[in-house]
N, C-alpha and C positions, 0 to 999 in steps of 0.2 A: 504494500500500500504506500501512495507517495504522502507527500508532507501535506499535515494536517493545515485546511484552507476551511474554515468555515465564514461565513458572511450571514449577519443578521437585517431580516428585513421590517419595517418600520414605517410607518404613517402619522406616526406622531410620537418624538422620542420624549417619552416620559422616564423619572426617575428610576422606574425598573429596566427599560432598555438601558437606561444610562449604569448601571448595575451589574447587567450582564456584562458590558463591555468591559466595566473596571475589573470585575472578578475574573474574566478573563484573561486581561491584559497581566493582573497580578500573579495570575498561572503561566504566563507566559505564552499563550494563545493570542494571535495577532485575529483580531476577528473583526471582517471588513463590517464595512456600518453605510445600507445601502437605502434610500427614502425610497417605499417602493410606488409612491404615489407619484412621482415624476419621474419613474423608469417605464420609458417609451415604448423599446423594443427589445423584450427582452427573449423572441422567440428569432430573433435573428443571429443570433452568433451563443453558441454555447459556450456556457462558463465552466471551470473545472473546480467546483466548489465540494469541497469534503461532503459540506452538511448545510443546510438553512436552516435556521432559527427564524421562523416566521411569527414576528410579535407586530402585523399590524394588527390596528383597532376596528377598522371597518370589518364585519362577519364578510358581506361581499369581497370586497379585496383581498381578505385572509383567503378566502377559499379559491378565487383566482390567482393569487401565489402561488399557493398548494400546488394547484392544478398543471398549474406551466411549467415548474421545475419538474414535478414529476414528471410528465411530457418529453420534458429533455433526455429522461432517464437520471433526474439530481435522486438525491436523500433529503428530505426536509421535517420538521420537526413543529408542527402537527399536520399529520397526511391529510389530502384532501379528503378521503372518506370519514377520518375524523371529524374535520372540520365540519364536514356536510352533517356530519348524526348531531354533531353539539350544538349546531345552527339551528335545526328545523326540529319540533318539539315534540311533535309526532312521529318521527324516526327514534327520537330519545325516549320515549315512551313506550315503545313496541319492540323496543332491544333486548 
């Protein structure tokens, strides 16, 4: 496995994203920090990221994150099917 790349994605950096980053950094984990509400195009060129950390806020946008790295064949951290069951209340319900 090559060198650990994770990048966290964000729509609005709050004290806990800002958390992640420090507790990271203090591990020694360099972990990119990417607003994913002004990433344009992110189905055009593939990234080589370890892992996602998807903390945006919006449910929609969380689960179009989800959706697209997996797409690529990324890892990200929470799957769109998660995403999808915690969203909708009726899928949480029936699990």
């Amino acid at each position: 496995m090559g060198a650990l790349k994770p990048v966290l994605f964000y729509d609005n950096m709050t004290c806990d994203e800002m958390g992640i980053v420090l507790a990271s950094e203090k591990r020694g984990i360099h972990l990119e920090v990417l607003d994913f509400s002004t990433l344009t195009n992110m189905l055009g060129e593939k990234k080589d990221y370890s892992v996602v950390v998807n903390r945006c806020q919006s449910k929609s946008r969380r689960e179009r994150a989800s959706f697209l790295v997996e797409e690529q064949g990324g890892r990200v951290i929470n799957a769109f099917e998660v995403e999808t069951i915690c969203n909708n209340k009726i899928f949480t319900i029936n699990r």
